[in-house]
MDAnalysis code that builds the backbone (N, CA, C; Angstrom):
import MDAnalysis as mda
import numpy as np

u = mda.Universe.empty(501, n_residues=167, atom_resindex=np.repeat(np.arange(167), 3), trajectory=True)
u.add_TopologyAttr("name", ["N", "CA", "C"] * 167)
u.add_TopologyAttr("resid", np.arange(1, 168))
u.add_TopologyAttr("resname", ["UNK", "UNK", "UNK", "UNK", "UNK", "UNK", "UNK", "UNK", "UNK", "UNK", "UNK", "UNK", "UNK", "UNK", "UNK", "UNK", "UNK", "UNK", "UNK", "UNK", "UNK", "UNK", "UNK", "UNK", "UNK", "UNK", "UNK", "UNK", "UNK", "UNK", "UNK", "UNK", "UNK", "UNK", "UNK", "UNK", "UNK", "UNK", "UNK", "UNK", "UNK", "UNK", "UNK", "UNK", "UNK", "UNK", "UNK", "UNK", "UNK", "UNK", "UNK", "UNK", "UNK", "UNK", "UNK", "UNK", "UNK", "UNK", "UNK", "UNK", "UNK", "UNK", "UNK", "UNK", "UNK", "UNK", "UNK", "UNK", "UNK", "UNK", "UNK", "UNK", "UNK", "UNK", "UNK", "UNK", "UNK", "UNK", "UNK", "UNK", "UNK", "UNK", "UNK", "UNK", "UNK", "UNK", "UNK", "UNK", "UNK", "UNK", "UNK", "UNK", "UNK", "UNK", "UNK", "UNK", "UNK", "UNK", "UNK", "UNK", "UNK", "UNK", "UNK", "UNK", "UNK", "UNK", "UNK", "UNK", "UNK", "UNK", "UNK", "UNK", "UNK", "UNK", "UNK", "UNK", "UNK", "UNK", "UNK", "UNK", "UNK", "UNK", "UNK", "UNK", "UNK", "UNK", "UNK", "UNK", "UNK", "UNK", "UNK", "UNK", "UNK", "UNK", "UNK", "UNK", "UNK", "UNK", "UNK", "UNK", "UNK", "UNK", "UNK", "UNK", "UNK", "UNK", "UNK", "UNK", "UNK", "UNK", "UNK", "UNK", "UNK", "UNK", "UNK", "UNK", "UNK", "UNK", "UNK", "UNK", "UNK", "UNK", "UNK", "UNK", "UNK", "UNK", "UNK"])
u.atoms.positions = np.array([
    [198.901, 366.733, 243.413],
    [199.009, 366.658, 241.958],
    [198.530, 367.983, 241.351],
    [199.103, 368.408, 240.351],
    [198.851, 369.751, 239.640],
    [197.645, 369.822, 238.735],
    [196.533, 370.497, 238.848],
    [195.454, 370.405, 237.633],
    [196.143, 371.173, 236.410],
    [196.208, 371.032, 235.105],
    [196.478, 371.160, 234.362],
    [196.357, 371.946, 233.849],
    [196.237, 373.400, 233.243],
    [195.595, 374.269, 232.682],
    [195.600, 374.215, 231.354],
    [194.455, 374.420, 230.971],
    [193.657, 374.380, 229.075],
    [194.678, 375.083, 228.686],
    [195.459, 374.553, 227.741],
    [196.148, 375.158, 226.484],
    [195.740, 375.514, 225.338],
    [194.703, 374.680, 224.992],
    [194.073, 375.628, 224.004],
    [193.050, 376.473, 223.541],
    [192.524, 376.292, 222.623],
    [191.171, 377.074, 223.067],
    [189.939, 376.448, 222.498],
    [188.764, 376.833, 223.118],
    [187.383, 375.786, 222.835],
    [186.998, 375.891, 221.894],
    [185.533, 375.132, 221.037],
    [185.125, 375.812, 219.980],
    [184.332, 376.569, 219.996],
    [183.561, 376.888, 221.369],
    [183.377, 377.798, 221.868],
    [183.759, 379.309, 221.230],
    [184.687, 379.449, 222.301],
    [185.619, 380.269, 222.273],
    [186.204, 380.736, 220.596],
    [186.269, 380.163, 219.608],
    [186.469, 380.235, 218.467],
    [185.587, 380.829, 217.675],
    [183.763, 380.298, 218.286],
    [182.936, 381.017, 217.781],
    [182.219, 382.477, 218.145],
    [183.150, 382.810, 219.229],
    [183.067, 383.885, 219.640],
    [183.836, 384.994, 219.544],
    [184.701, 384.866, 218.302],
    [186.089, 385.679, 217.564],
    [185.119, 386.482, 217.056],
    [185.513, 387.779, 217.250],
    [184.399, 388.876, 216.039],
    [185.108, 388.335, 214.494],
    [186.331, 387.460, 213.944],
    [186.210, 387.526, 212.565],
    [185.447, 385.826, 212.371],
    [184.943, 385.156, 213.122],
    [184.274, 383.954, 213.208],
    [182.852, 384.142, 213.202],
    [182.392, 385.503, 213.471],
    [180.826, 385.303, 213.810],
    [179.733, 385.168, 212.833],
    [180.338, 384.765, 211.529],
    [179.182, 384.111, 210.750],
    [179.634, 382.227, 210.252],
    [180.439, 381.632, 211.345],
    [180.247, 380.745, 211.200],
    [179.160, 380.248, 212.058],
    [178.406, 379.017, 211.256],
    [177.480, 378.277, 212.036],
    [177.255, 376.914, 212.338],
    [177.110, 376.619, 213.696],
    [177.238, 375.186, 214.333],
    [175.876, 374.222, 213.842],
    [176.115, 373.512, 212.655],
    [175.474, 372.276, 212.463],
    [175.058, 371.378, 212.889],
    [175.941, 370.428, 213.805],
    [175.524, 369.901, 214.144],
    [176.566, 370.005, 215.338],
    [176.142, 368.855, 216.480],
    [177.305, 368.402, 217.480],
    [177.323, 369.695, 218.403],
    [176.515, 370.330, 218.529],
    [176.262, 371.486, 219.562],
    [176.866, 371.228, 221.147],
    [176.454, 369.755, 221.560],
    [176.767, 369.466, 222.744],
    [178.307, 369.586, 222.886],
    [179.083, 369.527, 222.078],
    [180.652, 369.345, 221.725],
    [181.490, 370.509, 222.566],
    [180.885, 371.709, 222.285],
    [181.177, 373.320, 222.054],
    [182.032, 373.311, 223.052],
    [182.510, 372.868, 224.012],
    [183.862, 373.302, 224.880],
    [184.952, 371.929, 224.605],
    [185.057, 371.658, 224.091],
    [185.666, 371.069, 223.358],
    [187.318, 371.753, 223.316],
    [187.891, 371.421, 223.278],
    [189.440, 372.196, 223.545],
    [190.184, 372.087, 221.917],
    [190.446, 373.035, 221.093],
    [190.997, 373.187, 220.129],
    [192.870, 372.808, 220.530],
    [193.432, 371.553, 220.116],
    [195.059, 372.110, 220.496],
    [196.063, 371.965, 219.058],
    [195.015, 371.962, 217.752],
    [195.849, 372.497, 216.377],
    [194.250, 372.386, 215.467],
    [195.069, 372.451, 214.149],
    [194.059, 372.889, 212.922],
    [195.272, 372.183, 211.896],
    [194.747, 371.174, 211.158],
    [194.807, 370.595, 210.107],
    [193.534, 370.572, 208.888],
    [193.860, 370.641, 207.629],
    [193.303, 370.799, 206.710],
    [193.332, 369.318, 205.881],
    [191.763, 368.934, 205.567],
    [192.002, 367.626, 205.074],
    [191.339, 367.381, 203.451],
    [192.571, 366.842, 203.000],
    [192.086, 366.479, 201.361],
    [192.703, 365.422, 201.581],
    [192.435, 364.692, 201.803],
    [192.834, 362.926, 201.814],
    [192.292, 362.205, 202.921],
    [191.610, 361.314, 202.622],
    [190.647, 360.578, 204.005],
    [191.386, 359.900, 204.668],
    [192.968, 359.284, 204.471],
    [193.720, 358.949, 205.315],
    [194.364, 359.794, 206.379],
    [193.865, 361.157, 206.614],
    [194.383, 362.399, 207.246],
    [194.174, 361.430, 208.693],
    [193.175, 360.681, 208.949],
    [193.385, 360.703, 210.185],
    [194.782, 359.532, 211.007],
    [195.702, 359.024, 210.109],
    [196.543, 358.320, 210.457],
    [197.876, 359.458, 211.051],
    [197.150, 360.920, 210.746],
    [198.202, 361.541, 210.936],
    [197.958, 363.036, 212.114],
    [196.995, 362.675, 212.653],
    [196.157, 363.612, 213.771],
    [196.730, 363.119, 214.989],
    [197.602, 363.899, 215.904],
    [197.579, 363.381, 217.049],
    [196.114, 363.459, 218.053],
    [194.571, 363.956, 217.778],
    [193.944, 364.471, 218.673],
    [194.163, 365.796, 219.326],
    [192.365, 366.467, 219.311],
    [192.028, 368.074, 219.797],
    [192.184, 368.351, 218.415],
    [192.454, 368.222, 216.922],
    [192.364, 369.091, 215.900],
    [191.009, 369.658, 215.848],
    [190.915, 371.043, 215.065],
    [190.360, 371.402, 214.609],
    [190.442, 370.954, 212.637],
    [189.178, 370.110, 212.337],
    [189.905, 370.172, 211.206],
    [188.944, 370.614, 210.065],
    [189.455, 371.064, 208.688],
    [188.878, 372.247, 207.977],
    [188.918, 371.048, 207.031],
    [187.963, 370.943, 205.873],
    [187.060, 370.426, 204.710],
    [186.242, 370.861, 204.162],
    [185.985, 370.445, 202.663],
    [185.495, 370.491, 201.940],
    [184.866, 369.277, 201.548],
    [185.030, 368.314, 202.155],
    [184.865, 366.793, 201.935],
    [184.706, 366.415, 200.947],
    [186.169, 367.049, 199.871],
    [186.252, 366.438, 198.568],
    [186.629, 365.240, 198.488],
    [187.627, 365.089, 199.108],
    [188.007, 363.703, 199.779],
    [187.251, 362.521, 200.127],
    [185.866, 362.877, 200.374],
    [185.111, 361.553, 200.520],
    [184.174, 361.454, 199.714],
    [183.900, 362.093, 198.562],
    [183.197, 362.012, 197.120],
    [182.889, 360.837, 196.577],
    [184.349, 360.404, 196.546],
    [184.306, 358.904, 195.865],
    [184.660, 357.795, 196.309],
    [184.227, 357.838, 197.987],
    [183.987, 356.632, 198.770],
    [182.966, 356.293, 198.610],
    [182.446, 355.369, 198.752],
    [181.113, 354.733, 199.144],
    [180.950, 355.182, 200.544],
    [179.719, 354.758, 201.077],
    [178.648, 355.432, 202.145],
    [179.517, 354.413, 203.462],
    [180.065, 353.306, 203.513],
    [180.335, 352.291, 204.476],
    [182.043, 352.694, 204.508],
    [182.594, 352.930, 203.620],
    [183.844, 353.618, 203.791],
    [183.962, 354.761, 204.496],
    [183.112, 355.507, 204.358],
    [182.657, 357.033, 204.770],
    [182.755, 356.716, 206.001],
    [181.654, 356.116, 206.243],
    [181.328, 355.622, 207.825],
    [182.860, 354.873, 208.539],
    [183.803, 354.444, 208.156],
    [184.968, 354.101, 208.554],
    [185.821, 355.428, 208.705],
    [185.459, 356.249, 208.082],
    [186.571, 357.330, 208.310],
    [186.090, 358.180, 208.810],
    [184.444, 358.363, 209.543],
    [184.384, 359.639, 210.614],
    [184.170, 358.910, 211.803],
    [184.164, 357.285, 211.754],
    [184.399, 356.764, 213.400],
    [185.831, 357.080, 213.743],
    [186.861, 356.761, 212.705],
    [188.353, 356.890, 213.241],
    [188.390, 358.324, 213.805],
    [187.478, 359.189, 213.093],
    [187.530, 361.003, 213.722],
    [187.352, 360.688, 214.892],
    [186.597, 360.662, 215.653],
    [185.908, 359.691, 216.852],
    [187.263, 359.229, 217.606],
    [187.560, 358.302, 217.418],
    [188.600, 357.437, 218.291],
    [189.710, 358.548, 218.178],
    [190.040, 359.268, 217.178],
    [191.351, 359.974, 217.464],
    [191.376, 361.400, 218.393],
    [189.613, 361.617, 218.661],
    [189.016, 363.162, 219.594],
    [189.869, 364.089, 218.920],
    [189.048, 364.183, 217.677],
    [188.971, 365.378, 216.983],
    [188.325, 366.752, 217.820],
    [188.486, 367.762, 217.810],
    [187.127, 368.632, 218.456],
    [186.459, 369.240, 217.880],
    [186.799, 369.148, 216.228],
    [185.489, 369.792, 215.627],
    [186.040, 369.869, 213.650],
    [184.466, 369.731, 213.267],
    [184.529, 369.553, 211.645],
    [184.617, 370.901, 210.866],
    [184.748, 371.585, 210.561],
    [184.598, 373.030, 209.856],
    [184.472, 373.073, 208.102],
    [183.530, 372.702, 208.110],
    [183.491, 372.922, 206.476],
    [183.035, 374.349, 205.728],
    [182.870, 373.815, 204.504],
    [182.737, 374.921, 203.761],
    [181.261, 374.985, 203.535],
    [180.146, 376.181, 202.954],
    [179.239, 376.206, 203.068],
    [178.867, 376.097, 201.476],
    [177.873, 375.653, 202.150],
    [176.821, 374.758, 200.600],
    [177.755, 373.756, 199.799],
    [177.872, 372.784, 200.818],
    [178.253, 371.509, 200.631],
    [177.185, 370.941, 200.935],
    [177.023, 370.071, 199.189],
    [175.409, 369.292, 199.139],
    [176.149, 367.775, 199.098],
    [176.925, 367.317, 199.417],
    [177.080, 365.949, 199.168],
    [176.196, 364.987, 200.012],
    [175.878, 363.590, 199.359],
    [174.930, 362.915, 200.245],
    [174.781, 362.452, 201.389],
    [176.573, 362.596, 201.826],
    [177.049, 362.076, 202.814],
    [176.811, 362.739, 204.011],
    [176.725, 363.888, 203.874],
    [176.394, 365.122, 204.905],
    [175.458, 364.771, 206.052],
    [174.351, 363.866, 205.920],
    [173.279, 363.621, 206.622],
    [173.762, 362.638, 207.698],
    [174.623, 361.441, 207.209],
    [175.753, 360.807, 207.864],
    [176.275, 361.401, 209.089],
    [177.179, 362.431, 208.116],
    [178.016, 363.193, 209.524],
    [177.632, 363.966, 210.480],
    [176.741, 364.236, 210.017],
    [175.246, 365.249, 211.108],
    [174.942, 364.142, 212.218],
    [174.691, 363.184, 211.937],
    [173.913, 362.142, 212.558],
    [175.174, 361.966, 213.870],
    [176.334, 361.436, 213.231],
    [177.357, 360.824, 213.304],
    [178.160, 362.300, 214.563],
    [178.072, 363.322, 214.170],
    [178.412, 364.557, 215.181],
    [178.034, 364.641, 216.287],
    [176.476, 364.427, 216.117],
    [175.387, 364.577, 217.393],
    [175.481, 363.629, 218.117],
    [176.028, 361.941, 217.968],
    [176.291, 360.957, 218.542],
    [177.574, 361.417, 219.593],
    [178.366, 361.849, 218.762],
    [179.725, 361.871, 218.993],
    [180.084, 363.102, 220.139],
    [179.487, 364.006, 220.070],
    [179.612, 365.537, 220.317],
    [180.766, 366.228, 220.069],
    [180.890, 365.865, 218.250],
    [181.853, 366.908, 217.430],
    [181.431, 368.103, 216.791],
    [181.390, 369.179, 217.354],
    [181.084, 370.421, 216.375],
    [180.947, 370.073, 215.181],
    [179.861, 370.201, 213.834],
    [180.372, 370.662, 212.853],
    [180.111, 371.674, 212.412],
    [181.274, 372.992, 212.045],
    [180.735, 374.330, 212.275],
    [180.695, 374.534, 210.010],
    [179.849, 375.677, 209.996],
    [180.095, 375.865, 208.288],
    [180.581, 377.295, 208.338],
    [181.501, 377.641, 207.545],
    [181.816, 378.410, 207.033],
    [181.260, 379.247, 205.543],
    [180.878, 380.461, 206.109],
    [180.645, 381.574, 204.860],
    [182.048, 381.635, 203.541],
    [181.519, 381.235, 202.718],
    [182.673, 381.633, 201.326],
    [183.324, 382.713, 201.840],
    [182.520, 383.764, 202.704],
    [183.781, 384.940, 202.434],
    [184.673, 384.316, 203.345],
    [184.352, 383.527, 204.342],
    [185.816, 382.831, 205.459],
    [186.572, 382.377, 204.510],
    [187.736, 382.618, 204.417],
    [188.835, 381.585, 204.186],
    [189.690, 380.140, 204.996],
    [189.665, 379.078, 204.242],
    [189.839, 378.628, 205.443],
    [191.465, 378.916, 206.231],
    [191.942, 379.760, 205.592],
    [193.463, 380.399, 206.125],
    [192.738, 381.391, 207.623],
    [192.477, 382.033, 207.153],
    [191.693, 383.243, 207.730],
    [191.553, 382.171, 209.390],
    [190.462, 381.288, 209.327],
    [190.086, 380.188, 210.611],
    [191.819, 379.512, 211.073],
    [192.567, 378.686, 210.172],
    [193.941, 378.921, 210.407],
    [194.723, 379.232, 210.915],
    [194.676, 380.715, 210.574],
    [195.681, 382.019, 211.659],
    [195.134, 381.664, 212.383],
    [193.699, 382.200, 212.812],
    [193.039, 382.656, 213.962],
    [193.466, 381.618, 214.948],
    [193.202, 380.344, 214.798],
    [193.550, 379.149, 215.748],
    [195.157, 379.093, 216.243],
    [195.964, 379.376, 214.845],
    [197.647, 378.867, 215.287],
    [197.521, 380.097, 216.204],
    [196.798, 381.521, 215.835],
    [197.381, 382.778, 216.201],
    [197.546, 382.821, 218.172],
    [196.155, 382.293, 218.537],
    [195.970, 382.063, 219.750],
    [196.509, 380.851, 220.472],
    [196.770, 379.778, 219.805],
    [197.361, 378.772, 220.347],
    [198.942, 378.895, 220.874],
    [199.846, 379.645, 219.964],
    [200.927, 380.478, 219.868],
    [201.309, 381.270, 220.800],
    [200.315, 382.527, 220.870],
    [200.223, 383.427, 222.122],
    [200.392, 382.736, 223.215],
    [199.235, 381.561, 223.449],
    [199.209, 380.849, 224.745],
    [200.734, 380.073, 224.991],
    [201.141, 379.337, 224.283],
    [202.525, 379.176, 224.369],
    [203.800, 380.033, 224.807],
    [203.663, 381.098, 224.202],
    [204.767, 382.333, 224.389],
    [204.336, 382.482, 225.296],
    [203.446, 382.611, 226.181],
    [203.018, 383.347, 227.566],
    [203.568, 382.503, 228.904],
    [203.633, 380.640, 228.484],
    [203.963, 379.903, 228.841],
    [205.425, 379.830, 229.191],
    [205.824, 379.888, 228.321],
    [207.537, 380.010, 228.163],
    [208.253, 381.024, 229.069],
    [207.670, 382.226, 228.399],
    [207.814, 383.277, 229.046],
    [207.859, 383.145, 230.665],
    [207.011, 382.467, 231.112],
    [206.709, 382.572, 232.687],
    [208.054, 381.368, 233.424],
    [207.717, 380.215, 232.567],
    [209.064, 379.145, 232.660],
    [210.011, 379.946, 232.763],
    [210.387, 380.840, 231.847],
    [211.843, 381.315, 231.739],
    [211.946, 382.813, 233.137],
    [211.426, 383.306, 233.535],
    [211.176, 383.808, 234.563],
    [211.232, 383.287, 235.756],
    [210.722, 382.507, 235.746],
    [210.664, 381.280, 237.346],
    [212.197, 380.547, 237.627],
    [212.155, 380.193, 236.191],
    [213.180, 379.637, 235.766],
    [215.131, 380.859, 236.272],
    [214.892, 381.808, 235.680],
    [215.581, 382.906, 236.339],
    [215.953, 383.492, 237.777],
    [214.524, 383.519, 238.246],
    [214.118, 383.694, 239.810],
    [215.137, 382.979, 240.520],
    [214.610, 381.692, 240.064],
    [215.273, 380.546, 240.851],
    [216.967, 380.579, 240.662],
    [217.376, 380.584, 240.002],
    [218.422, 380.677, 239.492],
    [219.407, 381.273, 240.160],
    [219.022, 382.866, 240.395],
    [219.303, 384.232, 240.896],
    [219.218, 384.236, 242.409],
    [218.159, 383.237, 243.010],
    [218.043, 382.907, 244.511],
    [219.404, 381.670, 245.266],
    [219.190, 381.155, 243.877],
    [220.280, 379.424, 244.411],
    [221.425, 380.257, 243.892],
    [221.714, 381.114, 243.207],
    [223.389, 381.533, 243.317],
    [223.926, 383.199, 244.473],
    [222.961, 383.762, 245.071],
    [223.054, 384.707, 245.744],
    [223.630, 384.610, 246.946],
    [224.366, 385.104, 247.832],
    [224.745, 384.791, 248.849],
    [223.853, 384.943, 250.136],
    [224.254, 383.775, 251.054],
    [223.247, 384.261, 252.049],
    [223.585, 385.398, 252.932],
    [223.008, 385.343, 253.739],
    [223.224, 386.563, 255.147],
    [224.725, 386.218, 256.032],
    [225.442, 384.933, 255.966],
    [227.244, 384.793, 256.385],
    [227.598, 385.398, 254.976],
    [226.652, 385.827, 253.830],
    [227.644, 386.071, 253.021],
    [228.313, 385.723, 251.836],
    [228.192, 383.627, 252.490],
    [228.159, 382.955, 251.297],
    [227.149, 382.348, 250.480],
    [227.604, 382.340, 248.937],
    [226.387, 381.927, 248.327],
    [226.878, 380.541, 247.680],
    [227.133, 380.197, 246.363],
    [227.089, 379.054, 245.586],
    [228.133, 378.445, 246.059],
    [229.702, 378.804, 246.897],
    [230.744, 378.585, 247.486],
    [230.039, 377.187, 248.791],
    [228.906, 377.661, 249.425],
    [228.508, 377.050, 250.163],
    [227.826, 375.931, 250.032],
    [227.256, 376.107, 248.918],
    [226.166, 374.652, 247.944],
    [227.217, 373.694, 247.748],
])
């Protein structure tokens, strides 16, 4: 059986981008290799009906303002069940709920990383599609090569001479 190789990239690895290095890990430290395989942005607490799992996902947790505290708690267990790999918010977010998801991270071992105002959350965005992308094209690339190889071997003739005549 084939081991699989990581397609995407950790959060780790994310926090070790020279344009990432003033984000900081809050909570969920244990998380940190965690495999990034997209980045969704959430303003609606139903976002998670629409996560396949591995997001990276970016907030402001305006979105959960005007839940109550037991609703709240319903929508970062579903984070949970869907293996998110990590929270990225924005910095100096005082909402009350915060203490929750701290709690709720460290249980879980979901990153939650904060972002400096000067980050954009586009800026974190690129950076994620940018490398996830690369890793893909590199992928393909090699498929379509192998893919060629092979191709170029099964139609060549052999040493009588004949090649695809004989297949």
């Amino acid at each position: 059986m084939a081991v699989r190789k990581k397609m995407g990239l950790t959060v780790r690895e994310l926090l070790l981008a020279e344009e990432m290095k003033d984000i900081k890990v809050l909570a969920g430290d244990r998380g940190l290799d965690k495999e990034i395989k997209g980045v969704t942005i959430i303003e609606a607490p139903d976002i998670v009906k629409f996560i396949d799992g591995g997001e990276g996902l970016l907030t402001g947790l305006y979105a959960f303002r005007s839940c109550t505290v037991d609703e709240f708690r319903t929508y970062i267990n579903e984070l949970s069940r869907q293996s998110v790999s990590a929270l990225v918010l924005e910095r100096g977010n005082a909402d009350t709920k915060i203490e929750l998801l701290f709690a709720f991270a460290q249980e879980h071992n979901i990153p939650v990383l904060e972002v400096p105002f000067e980050v954009s959350f586009r800026d974190v965005m690129s950076l994620i599609m940018e490398r996830l992308f690369n890793e893909e094209v590199t992928r393909l690339k090699y498929f379509k090569t192998t893919h060629d190889n092979f191709a170029a071997l099964a139609i060549a003739p052999d040493s009588t001479g004949k090649g695809v005549d004989e297949i």
